[in-house]
VMD Tcl script that builds the backbone (N, CA, C; Angstrom):
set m [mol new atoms 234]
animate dup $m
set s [atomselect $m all]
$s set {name element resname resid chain x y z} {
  {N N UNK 1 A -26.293 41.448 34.032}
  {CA C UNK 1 A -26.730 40.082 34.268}
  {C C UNK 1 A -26.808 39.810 35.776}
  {N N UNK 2 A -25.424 40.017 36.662}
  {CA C UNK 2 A -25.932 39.970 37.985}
  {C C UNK 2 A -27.272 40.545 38.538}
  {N N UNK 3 A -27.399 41.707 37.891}
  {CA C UNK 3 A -28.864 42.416 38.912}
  {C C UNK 3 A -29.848 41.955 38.379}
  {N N UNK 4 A -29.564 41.373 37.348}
  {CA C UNK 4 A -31.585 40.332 36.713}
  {C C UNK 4 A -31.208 39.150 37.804}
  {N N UNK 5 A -30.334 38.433 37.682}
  {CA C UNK 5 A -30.169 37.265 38.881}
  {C C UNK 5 A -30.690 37.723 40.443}
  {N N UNK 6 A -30.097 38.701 40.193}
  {CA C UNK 6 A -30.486 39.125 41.945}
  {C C UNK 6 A -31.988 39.333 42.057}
  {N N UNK 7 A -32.834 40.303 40.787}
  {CA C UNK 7 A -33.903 40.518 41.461}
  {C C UNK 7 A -34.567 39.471 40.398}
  {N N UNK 8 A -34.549 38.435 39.926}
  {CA C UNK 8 A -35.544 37.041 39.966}
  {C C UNK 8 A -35.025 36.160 40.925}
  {N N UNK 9 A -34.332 36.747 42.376}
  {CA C UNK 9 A -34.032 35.558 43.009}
  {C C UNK 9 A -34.508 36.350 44.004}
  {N N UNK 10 A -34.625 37.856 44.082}
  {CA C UNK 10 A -35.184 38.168 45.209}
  {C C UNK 10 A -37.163 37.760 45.126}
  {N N UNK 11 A -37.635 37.840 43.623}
  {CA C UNK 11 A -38.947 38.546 43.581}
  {C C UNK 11 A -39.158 36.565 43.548}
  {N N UNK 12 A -38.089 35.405 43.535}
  {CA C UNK 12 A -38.882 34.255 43.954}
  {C C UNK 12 A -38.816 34.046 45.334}
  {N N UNK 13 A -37.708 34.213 45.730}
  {CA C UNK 13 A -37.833 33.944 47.687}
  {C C UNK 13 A -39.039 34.936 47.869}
  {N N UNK 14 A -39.512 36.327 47.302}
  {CA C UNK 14 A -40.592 37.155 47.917}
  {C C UNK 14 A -41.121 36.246 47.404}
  {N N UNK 15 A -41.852 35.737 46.070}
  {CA C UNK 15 A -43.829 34.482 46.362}
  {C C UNK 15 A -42.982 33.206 47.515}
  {N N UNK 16 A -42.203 33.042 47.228}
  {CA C UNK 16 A -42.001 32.120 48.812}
  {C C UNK 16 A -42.667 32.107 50.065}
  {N N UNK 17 A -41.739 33.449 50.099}
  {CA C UNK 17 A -42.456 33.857 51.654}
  {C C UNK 17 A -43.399 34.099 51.817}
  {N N UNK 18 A -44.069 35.222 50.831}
  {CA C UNK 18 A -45.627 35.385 50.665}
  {C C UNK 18 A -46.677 34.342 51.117}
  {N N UNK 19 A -46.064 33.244 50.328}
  {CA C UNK 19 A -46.872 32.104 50.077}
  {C C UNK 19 A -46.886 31.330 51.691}
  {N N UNK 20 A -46.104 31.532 52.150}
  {CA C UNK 20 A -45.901 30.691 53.725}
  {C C UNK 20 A -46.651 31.617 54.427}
  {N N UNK 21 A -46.295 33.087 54.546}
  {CA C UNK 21 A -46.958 33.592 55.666}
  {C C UNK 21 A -48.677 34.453 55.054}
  {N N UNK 22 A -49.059 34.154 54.149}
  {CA C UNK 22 A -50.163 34.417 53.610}
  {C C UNK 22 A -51.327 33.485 53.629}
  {N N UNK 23 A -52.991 33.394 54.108}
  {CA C UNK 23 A -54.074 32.371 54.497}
  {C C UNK 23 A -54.814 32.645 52.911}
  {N N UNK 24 A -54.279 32.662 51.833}
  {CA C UNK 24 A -55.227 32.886 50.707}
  {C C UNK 24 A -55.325 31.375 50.459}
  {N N UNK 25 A -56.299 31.103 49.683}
  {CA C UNK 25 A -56.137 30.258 48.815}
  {C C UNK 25 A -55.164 29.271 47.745}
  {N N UNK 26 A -54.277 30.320 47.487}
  {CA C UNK 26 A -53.517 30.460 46.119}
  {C C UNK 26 A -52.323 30.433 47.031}
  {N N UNK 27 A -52.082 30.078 48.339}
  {CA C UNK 27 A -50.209 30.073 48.928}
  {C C UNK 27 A -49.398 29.271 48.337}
  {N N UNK 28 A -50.318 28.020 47.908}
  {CA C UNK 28 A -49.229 26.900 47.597}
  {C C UNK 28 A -49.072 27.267 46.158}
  {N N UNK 29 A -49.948 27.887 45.611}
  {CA C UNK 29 A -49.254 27.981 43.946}
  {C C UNK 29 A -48.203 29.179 44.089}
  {N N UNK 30 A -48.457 29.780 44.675}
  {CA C UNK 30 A -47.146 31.253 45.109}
  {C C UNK 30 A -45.772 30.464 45.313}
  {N N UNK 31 A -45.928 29.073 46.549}
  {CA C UNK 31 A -44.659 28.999 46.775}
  {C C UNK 31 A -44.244 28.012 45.878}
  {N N UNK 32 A -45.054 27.366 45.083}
  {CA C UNK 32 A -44.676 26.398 43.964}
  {C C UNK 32 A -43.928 27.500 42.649}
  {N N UNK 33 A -44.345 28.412 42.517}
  {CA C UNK 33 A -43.951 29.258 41.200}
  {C C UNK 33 A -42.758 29.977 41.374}
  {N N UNK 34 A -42.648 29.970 43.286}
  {CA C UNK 34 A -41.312 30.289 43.250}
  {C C UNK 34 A -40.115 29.536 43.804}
  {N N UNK 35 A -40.468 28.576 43.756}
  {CA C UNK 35 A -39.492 27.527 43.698}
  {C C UNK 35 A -39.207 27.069 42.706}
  {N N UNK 36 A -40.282 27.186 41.563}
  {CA C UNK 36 A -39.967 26.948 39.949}
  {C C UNK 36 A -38.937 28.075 39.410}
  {N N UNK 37 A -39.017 28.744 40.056}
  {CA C UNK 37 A -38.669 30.230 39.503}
  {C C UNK 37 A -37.017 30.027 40.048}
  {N N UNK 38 A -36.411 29.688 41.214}
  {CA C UNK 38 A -35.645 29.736 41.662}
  {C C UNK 38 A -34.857 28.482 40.392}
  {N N UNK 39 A -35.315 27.098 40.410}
  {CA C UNK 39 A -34.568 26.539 39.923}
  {C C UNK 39 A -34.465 26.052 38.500}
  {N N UNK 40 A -35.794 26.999 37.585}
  {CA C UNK 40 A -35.795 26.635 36.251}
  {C C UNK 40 A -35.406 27.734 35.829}
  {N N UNK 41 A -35.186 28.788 36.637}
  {CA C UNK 41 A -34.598 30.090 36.000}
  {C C UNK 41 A -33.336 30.446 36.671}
  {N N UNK 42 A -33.552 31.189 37.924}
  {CA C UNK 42 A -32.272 32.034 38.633}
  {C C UNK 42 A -30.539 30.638 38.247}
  {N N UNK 43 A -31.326 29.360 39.115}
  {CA C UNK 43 A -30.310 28.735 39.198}
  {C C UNK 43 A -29.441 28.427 37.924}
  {N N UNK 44 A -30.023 28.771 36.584}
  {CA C UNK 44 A -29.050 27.966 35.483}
  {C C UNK 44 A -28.674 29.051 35.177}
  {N N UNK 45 A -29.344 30.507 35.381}
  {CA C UNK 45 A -28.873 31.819 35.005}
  {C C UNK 45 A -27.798 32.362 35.303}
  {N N UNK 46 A -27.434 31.892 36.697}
  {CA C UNK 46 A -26.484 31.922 38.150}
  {C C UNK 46 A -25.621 30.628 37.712}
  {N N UNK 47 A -25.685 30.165 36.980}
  {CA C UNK 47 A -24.521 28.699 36.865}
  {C C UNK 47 A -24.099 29.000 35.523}
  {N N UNK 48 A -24.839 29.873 34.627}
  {CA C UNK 48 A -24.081 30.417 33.265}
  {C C UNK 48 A -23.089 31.280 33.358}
  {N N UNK 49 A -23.603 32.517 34.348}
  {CA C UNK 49 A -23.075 34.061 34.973}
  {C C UNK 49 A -21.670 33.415 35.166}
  {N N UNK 50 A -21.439 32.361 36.032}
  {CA C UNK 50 A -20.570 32.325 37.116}
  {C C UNK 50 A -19.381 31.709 36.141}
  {N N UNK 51 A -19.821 30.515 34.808}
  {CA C UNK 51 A -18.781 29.839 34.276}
  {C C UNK 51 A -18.377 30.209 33.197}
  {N N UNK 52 A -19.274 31.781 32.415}
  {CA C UNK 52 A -18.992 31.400 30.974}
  {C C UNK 52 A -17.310 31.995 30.593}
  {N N UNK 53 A -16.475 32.427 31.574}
  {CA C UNK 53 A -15.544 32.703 30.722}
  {C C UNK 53 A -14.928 32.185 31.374}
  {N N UNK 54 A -14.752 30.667 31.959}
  {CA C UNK 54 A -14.002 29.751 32.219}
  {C C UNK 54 A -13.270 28.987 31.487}
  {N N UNK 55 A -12.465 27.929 31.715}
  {CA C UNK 55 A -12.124 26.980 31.026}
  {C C UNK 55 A -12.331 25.762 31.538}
  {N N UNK 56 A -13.402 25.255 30.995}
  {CA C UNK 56 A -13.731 22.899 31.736}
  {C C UNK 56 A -12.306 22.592 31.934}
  {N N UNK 57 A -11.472 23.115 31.260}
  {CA C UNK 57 A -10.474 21.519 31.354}
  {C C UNK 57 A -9.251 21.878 32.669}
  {N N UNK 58 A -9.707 23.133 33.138}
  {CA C UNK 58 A -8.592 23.755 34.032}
  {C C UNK 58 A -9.143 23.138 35.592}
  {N N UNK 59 A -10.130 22.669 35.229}
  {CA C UNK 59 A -11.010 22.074 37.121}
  {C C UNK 59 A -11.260 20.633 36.837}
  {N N UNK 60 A -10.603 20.217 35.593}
  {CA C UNK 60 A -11.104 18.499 35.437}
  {C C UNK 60 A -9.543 17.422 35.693}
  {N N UNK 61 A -9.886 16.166 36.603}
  {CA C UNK 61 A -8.746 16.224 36.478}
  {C C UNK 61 A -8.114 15.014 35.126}
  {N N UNK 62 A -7.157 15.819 34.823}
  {CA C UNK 62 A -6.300 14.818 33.773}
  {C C UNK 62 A -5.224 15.038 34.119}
  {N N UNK 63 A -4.734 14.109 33.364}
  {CA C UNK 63 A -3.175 13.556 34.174}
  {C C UNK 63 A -2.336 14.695 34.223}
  {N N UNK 64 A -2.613 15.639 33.401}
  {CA C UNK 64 A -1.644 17.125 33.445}
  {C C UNK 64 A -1.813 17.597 34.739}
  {N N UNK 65 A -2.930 17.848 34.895}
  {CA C UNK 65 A -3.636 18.572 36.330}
  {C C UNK 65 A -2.862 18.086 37.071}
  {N N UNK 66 A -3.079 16.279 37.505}
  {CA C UNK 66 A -2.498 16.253 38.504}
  {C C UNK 66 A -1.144 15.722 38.731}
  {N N UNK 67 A -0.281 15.987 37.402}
  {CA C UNK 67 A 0.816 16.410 37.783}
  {C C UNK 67 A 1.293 17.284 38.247}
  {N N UNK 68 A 0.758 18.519 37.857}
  {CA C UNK 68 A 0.466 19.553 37.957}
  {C C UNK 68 A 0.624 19.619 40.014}
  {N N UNK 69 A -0.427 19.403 40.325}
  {CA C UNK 69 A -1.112 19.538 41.686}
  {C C UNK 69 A -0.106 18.476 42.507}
  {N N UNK 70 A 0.773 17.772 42.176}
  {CA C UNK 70 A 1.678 16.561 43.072}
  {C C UNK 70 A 3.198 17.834 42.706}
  {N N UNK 71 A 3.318 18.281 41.944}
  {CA C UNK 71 A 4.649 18.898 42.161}
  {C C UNK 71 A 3.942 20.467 43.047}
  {N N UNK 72 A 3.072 20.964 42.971}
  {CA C UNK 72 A 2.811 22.358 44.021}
  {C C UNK 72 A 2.700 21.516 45.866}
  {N N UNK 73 A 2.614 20.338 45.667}
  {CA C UNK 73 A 2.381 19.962 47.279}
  {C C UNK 73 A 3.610 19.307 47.479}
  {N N UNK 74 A 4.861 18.695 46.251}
  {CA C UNK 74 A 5.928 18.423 46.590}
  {C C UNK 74 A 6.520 19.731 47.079}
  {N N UNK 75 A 6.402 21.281 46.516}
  {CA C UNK 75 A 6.860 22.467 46.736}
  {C C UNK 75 A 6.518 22.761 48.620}
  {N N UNK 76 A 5.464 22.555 47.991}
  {CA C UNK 76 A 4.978 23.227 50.117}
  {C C UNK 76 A 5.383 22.376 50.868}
  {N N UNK 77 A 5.743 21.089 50.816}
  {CA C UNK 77 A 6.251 20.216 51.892}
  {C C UNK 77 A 7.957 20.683 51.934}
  {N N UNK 78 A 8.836 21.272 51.174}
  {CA C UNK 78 A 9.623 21.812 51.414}
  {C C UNK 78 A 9.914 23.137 51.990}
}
mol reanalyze $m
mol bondsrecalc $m
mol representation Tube
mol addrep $m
C-alpha cells in the first residue's frame, strides 16, 4: 500500500509539473488531473494507510484522557 501511495503521488506531482513547465494546449487539464489525483485519491489513500489500525478514542479527548494527561504533567513537574 505505501508504494501505490508513493507512485500515485509521484505520477500526480509529475502531470503537475508537466503541466506548468509544458506550452501545449492541454497544461491546465494535466495540472487539474493532478491535483484531482492528489486529493481525490493519494490523500484519502494516505489518511486510510496511516489510521487503520488505530484507535479514535485514544487521540479524542474525554474525561479519561484528560485525566489521564493532568496526572503525566503532575509527574514531570516533580
Amino acid at each position: 500500500m505505501k508504494y501505490i501511495i508513493l507512485i500515485l503521488f509521484l505520477a500526480s506531482a509529475g502531470l503537475i509539473l508537466f503541466g506548468f513547465l509544458s506550452q501545449t494546449e492541454n497544461s491546465q487539464k494535466l495540472i487539474g488531473f493532478g491535483v484531482v489525483g492528489l486529493f481525490i485519491v493519494v490523500f484519502p489513500l494516505f489518511s486510510y494507510y496511516r489510521w487503520k489500525d488505530k484507535n479514535l478514542k485514544d487521540y479524542m479527548l474525554t474525561k479519561e484522557n484528560l485525566d489521564r494527561m493532568r496526572e503525566s504533567q503532575e509527574k514531570n513537574k516533580h
